[in-house]
C-alpha positions, 0 to 999 in steps of 0.5 A: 500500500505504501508503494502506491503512495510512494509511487503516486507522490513521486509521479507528482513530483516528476510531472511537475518539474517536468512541466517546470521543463518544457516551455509554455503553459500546460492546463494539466489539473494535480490528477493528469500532472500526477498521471504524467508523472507516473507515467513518465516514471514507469517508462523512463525506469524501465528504460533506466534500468536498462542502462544501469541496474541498481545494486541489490537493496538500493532504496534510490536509483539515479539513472531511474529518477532521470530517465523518470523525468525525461519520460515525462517530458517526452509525454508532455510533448506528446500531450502537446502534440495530440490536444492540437 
């Protein structure tokens, strides 16, 4: 349950500095912020972990938290380039 939580604050966290990232203004609401974010994070991890694994009861992954903002502002761009 608390992975949940976990995964749903760091979604915000991730949705909005990627927002912060890509210029312009984005009418996203906390709940497709927060979608954005986890989106981005389940993507850009699995796409992380593919370059680097991380160690064996490691709590915090570097190259998973990047690759989660990179995801997301992919999907930033890509929300963008749908709602036109």
């Amino acid at each position: 349950m608390f992975h949940i939580i976990w995964s749903i604050i760091v979604g915000f966290v991730v949705g909005l500095i990627a927002r912060w990232i890509v210029p312009g203004a984005e009418h996203m609401g906390f709940i497709m912020t927060t979608a954005v974010g986890v989106v981005g994070s389940v993507v850009g991890g699995f796409i992380g972990t593919l370059f680097k694994k991380p160690e064996p009861g490691q709590k915090f992954h570097t190259a998973g938290f990047l690759m989660s903002i990179l995801g997301a502002v992919i999907l930033v761009y890509l929300l963008r380039y749908i709602q036109i």
